[in-house]
N, C-alpha and C positions, 0 to 999 in steps of 0.2 A: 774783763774783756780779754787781757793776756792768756788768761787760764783755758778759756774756750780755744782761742789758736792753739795754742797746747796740744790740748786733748784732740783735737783734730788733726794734726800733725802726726800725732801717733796713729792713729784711725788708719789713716792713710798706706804710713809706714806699712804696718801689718797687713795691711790687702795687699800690695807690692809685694810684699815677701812671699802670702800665700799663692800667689799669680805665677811667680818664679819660681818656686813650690815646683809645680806641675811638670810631666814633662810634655817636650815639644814632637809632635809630629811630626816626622820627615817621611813626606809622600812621595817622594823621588825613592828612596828606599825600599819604601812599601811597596810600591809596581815594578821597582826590578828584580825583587826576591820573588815574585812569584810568576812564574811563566804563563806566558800566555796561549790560551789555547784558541785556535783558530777551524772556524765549524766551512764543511767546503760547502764549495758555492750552489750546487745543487743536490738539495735531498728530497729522494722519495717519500714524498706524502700521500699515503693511501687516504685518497675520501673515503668518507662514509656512503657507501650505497644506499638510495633511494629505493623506498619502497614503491613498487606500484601495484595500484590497486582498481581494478575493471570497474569500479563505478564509482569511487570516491575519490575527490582528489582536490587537495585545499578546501577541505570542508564545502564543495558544491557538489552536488549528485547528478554526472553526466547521462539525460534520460537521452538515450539514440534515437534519430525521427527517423532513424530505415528499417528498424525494426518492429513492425505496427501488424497488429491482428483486427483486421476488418470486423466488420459488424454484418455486411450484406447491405446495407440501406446505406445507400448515397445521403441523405442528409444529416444522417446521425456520422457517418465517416465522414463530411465536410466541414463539421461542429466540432472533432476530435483530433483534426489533423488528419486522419485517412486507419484512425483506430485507436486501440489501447496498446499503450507500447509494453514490449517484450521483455520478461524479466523484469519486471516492476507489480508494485498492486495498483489494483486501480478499485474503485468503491463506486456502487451504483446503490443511492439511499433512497429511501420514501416508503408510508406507511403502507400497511397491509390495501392490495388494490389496484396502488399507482401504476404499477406496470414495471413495475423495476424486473422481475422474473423474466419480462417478455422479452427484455431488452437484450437481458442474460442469455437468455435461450439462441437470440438472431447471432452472438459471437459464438456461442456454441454449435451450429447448426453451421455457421460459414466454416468452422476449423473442421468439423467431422466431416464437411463436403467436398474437403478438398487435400483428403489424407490424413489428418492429422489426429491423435487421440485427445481426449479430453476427459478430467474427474468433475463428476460433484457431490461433493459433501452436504449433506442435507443433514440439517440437525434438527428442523420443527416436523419430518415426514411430512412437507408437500411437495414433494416432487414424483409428479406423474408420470412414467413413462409414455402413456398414449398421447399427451399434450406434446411434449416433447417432441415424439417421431411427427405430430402434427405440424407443428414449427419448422421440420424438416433437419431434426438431428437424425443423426442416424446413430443409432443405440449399438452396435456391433462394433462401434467407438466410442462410446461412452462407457465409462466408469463410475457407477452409483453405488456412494457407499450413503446409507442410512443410518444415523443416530440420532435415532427421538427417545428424550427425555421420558420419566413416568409424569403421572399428573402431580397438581400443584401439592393436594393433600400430601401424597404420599415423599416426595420431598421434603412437603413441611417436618412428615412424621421423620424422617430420617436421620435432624440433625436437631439433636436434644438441647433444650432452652439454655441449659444452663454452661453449655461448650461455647464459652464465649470467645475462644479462637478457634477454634473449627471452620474447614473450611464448607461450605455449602454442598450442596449435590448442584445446584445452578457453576458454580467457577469450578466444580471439578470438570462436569461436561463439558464448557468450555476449554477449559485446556486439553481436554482430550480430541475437541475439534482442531485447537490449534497443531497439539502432535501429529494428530492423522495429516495436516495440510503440511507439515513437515516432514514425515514420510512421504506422503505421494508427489512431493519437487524432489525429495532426494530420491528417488528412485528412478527417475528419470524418464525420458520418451515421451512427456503431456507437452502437446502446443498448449492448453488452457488448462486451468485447475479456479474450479468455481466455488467458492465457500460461503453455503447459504446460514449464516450466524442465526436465523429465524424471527421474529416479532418480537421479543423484550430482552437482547442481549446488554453486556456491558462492556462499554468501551475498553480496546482492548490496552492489557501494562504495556511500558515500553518497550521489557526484556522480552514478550511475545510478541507483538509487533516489528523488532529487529529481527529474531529469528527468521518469522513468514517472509521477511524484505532481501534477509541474507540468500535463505534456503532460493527463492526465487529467482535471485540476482546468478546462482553456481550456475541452477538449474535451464535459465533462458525462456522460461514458459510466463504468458501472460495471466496473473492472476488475480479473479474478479470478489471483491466481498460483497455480498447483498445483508443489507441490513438496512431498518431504518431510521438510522443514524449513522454519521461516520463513525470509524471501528479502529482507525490503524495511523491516525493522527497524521504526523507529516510524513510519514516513510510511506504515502498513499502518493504515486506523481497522479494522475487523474482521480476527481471526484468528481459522478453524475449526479444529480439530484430530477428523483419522476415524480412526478405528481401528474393524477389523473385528471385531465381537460373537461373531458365529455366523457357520454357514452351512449350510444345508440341500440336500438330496439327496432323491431318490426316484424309487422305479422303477414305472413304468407297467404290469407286470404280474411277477411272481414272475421269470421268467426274461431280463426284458428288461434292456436296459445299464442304470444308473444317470445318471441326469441331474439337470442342476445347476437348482435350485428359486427359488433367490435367497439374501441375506444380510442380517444385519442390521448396522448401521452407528451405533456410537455417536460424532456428534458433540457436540466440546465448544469452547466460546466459550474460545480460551487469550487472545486479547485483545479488547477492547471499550472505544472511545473515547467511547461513549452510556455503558458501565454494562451489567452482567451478565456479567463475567470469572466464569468456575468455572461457568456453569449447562452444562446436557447434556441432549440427547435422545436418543432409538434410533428411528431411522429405518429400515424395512426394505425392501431392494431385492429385489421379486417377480417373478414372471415371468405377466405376462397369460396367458392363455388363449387357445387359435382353437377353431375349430370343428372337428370330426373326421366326417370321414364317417361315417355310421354301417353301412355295409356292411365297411368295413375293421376297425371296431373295435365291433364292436356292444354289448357287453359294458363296454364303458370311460365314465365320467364324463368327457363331451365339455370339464370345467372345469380338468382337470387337462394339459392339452397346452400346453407354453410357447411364447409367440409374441411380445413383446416384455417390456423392461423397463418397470417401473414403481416407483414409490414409495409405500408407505404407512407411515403409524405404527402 
């Protein structure tokens, strides 16, 4: 028992001594030897400048509602807000029929009637001129550029089986639709630029879809894709969706051919970056009236002979 106190006694001893060992800091010392520096009481801090940017800001996309290209037809401009807005895409979808072209044609027709020029890119070649000036464009502002495809075969033959990264002759033409719709915003001067994508496109990448959205946004022109299908995902602030209601027929007398009367045409808001996703109208596509001789037809309501298209609700 004595031998343990001992040994402990020493233990001790020796930590004491290493402890004493050491030396001791003196922090009075230490902050008087070295001066002090003293920062003044006001320094210029340049902030960092804010970017601004015409349509982006906090990740939300300012779409402007005074900037809006009419349609002509009060009900379709009461379902949209009073148009399609400016400097933005807007997408008018539905198969081969619906009336989506017709639609097209009523924003075209209202910008070429009241100064303003307008493109359309036509990539399946259905784009008529005489339908068109029937609609009541006026062609002497319109800008028709044509790019149709060759047939399916000859595509097929184009791009050999075995080029398993090759790109198609289908997503060449397409990009070469998107280039052209990006020359004709950067060149400037179109109220509208129409890009008809044709009956079996493919949805478009992102990095094309940005461009048509950027080029658009510089440019200020409202711009419409027809396809049917959405094309241009969310960089699209309005989506129409046509599908054909009806369609009427009648014959000008008991034994005469049957002729085509007009359609009706229900569009519906499938997206909206204002507000009013789900609403719908029926718009119907009519056929005006001409005059008829009355020696040729004397018996016949001079109101029923078609002469162009038009739109009512």
């Amino acid at each position: 028992m004595s031998r343990s106190v001992l040994v402990d006694k020493k233990r001790r001893k020796s930590e004491n001594s290493a402890v004493a060992a050491l030396p001791k800091l003196s922090w009075s010392d230490l902050s008087s030897s070295i001066p002090a520096v003293r920062l003044p009481s006001q320094i210029s801090v340049e902030k960092p400048q804010q970017l601004e940017f015409s349509g982006v800001f906090r990740g939300h996309e300012l779409t402007r509602k005074d900037r809006r290209l009419s349609s002509g037809l009060a009900p379709l401009d009461a379902l949209i807000d009073g148009g399609i807005p400016r400097g933005r895409i807007s997408e008018i979808t539905g198969r081969a029929g619906s009336g989506k072209t017709s639609i097209a044609a009523s924003f075209a027709a209202f910008a070429t009637r009241r100064g303003e020029v307008a493109a359309w890119l036509d990539s399946s070649g259905s784009f008529d001129p005489e339908s068109m000036a029937a609609a009541g464009v006026e062609l002497r502002r319109m800008l028709w550029a044509s790019m149709k495809t060759s047939s399916s075969s000859r595509m097929a033959r184009a791009t050999p089986p075995y080029s398993r990264f090759a790109v198609s002759p289908r997503e060449r033409h397409q990009s070469a639709i998107v280039k052209a719709a990006e020359l004709v915003l950067e060149a400037g001067g179109f109220g509208l630029v129409v890009v008809d994508f044709g009956e079996a496109p493919r949805a478009l990448a992102y990095a094309s879809s940005l461009r048509i959205a950027r080029a658009a946004e510089r440019s200020g022109a409202a711009v419409i894709a027809i396809a049917p299908w959405r094309m241009c995902g969310t960089f699209a602030a309005l989506s129409l969706s046509a599908s054909r209601a009806e369609t009427s027929f009648s014959r000008l007398t008991p034994g005469s051919p049957v002729m085509f009367d007009g359609l009706a045409v229900d569009a519906m808001v499938a997206r909206n970056k204002m507000g009013g996703t789900g609403r719908r109208v029926r718009v119907r596509a009519l056929i005006d009236p001409i005059q008829i001789p009355a020696e040729v037809h004397p018996h016949l309501d001079r109101k029923e002979f078609p002469a162009r298209v038009s739109a009512s609700s």
